[in-house]
Each structure stands twice: as structure tokens, then as C-alpha cells.
N, C-alpha and C positions, 0 to 999 in steps of 0.2 A: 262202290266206294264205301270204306267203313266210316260209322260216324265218327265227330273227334267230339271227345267229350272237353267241358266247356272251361276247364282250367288253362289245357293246350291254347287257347287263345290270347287269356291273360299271359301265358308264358311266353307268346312272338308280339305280345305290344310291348312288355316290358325291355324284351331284348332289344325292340328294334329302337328304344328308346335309348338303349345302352351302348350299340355297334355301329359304327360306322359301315356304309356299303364299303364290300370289298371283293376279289376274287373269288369266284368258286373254288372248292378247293378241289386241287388235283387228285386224281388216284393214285396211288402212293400205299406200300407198306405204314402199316398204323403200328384202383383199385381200392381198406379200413375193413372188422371182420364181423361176423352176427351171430351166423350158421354155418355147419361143419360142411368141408370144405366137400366138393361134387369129384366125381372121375372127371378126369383132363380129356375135355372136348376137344375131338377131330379136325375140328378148324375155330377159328379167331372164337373168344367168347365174346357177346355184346351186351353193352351196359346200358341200361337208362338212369342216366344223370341228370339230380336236380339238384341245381345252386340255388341255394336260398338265399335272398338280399336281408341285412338286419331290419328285423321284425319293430312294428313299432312300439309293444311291450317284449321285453325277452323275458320276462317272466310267466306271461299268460301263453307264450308261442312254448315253452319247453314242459309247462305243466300239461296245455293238450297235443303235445307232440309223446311226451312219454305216456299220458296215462289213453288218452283216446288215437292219436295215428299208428303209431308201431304198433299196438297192439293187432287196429285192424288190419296193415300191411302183413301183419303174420299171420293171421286169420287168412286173408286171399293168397297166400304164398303156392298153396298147392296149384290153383286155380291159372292164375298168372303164370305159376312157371320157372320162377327161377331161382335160383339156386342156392345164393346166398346173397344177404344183402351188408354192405358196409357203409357204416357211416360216421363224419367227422365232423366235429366242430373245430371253425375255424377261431384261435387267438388272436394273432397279430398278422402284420404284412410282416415280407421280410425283413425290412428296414425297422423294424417296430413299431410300426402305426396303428391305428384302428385298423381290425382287417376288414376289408373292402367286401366280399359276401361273410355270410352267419355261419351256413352249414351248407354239407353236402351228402347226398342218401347216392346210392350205386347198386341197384338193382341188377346180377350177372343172370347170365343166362347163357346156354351153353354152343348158341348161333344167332344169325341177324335175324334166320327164320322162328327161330322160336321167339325171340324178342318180338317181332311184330305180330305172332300166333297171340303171347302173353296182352301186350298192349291193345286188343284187341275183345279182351273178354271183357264181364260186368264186371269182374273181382275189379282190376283196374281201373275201370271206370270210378269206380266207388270210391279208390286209393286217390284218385285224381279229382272228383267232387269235392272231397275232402280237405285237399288242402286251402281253398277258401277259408276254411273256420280256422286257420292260426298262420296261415304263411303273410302276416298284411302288409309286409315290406317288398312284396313280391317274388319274383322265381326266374329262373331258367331251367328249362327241362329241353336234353337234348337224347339221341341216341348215337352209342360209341362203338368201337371195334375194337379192343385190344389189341395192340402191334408191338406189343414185346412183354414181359413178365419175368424178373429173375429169378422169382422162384417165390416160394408160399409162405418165406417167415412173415410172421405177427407183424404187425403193422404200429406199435402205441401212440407214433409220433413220427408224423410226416412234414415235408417240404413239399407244396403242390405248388406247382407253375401251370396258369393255366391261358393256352396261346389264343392272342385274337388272331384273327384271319391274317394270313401274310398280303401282301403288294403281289409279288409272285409266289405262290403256294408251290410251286415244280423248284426254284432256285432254292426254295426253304426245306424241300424233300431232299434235296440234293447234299447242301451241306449238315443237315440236322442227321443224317444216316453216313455218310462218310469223315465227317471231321466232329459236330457236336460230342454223338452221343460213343463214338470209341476216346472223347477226353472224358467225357461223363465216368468209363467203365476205368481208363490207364488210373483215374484218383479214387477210386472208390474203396481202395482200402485207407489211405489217408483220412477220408470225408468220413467213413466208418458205417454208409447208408448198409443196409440189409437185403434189399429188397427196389427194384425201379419198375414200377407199372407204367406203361407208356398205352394214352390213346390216343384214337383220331375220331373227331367228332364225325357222323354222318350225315348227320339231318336233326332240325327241329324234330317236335316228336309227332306234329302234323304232315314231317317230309319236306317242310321247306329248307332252304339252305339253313346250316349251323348257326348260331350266333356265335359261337367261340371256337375254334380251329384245332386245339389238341389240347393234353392232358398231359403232363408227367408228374408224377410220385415217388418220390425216394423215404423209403420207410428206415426209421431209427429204432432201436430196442427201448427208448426211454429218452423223455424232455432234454433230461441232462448231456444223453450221446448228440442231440441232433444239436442242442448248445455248441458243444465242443466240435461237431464234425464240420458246423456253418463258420465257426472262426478258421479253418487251414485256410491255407495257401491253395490246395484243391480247390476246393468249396470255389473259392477266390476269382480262379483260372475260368472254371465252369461258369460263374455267373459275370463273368467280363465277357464271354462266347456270345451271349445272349445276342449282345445287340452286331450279331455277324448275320444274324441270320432271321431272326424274329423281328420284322420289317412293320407286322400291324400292333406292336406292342403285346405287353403280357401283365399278366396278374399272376404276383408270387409270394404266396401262404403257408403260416407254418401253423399246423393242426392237429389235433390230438380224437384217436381214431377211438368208436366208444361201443 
């Protein structure tokens, strides 16, 4: 058994502090930019996602996130494995609230085998020692599968919905792949999004069940399109679906990709 290095710890007390038990999730069909983009992987790519909770200085958390984390995550990039990394700070809830996490980093790679090859060496290790010295509001770190991607434009400015676990996870594949996500694509020239990254979480990054149940991202060219594309009637339609099918509630964030 590999060892888990000792952040992965901190990141399933904080969830389990955050999630309520719920279903496993069923098997079921299942992104912000850094680095130039990889040749399109053979099957699903896999992401390691970390949600950062707000820090309890955000001053001290973004000076050693820029000048000492990023730097080392690109340092170990080779090592780890993967491909490109994107990441987003979150502004507001949808509603316009505080938003509910800080940020989120997305680690791809180009299979689940190479993700756990990556997660697996010192580089990462050291990526993951690390965030002790500024994440103090806590984390979740999960690992994803990509289950859909409309294509590669830019990202500046996102809408991320991000699913807790359903009641029934099979009733929620069901209607989220036959009725959600073709009203999702019928508005998507009204709504004016560019781009919808869709995942399914697979496991904490230990392998235990997920804290959080899926991912979706609908990417804007600019603050101001994702402004005007969240006021249609679209937008409207789509986010009144939600609660048809999203049974363990959701967290939904509007972010600017950096």
C-alpha cells in the first residue's frame, strides 16, 4: 500500500466535518488554464482537485501561494505528471454571497492511471506537505474523471456548480444525462457559455468515498458575458432543473480562472 502523505488526512477530516453520509456514488458516465494544452488523451482525463476553504488571512495565503506554492507545483510538474494545471479564484455565490470555498487548483492528467502513478511520487508528496504553510482554512482534495468537455476555449470566467452526493446517485445519472444537461446545451447559445467541463468525483485522494459528487463549469470569455449570460431566461430554466435532480444539494460559484 502506498504511503499517504499527511495533508490527505487533514483533507477527509475537514470534509467529513463538511458532508453529510450519503450514497456511494454510482458508476455512471462522468476544468481554468496554466500550461499549453497536451494531445487529447485516449480515454477520460483525470483531475486532482483541491478546494480551498477561505484562509484565515487571504493576504498571507496568496503571497505564499504565488511566490512559494505555484512556483514548487511547477518545479514537480515533470515528476508528477501532468499536463496542465488550471486554477480559479472564487468571487461570489451565485446569489451573490460570500462565496462559500476561496479557490480551486485542477491538476489533469492524461488517465486515472497516470493520476495515481503522479500522486504517488516524492514531487507530490512535497506539493501536498506544503500546503500546511498557507492553506489554514482548510481543503478538500479529491480525484475526478472528466465526463464531458465542449471543447478547449479559454476559460476567464466561470460558473462552477459543484454537486454534494445525491439520495439516489443512479436517479441523478439518469435525469442529469437525459433531460439536465441536453436543456443545459438547447440554451447555451442564449446563456452565451463557451466551453462546459463536466466531472464525477471518484475518491478522496486517500481512495475513500468522495466528499463532493460532481463538477460542472460553464466557461464565459469575460466577467461581463458571464454577467449578462446568468440574467436570461436560459440561465433561468437551467438553474430552476437543479433541484429535479440534485437531491444532496450543491454549491454554485462564479470564478475567475487565473
Amino acid at each position: 500500500m502506498r504511503r499517504i502523505s499527511s495533508w490527505l488526512v487533514t483533507t477527509l477530516a475537514v470534509a467529513a466535518a463538511c458532508d453529510k453520509p450519503a450514497d456511494k456514488p454510482a458508476e455512471a458516465p462522468a476544468a481554468d488554464t496554466a500550461t499549453a494544452a497536451a494531445p487529447v488523451p485516449a480515454e477520460p482525463q483525470a483531475i486532482v482537485t483541491v478546494v480551498y476553504q477561505t484562509p484565515k488571512s487571504v493576504a498571507a495565503f496568496e503571497k505564499y501561494y504565488s511566490e512559494k506554492h505555484l512556483p514548487l507545483v511547477s518545479e514537480k510538474q515533470q515528476e508528477i505528471g501532468f499536463t496542465k494545471a488550471e486554477l480559479t479564484k472564487f468571487t461570489r455565490t451565485l446569489d451573490g454571497k460570500k462565496p462559500t470555498f476561496y479557490r480551486q487548483a485542477e491538476l489533469y492528467f492524461n488517465s486515472l492511471e497516470d493520476a495515481r502513478k503522479g500522486m504517488a511520487t516524492p514531487g507530490f508528496k512535497a506539493v501536498g506537505d506544503d500546503l500546511a504553510n498557507f492553506a489554514t482554512g482548510g481543503l478538500i482534495g479529491m480525484l475526478a474523471v472528466e465526463t464531458g468537455d465542449e471543447g478547449t476555449a479559454a476559460c476567464p470566467a466561470l460558473v462552477t456548480v459543484i454537486y454534494d452526493v445525491p439520495k439516489d446517485s443512479a436517479a441523478f445519472e439518469q435525469y442529469y444525462s437525459t433531460t439536465h444537461l441536453p436543456l443545459v446545451g438547447k440554451n447555451q447559445q442564449e446563456i452565451g457559455f463557451t466551453r462546459a467541463d463536466l466531472t464525477r468525483f471518484e475518491s478522496n485522494l486517500d481512495g475513500s468515498a468522495p466528499a463532493k459528487y460532481r463538477q460542472a463549469e460553464l466557461c464565459f470569455d469575460s466577467m461581463a458575458e458571464l454577467e449578462q449570460g446568468i440574467a436570461t431566461p436560459g440561465f433561468k430554466a437551467v438553474g430552476d432543473d437543479l433541484g429535479n435532480f440534485a437531491t444532496g444539494g450543491l454549491t454554485a460559484l462564479i470564478g475567475e480562472q487565473q
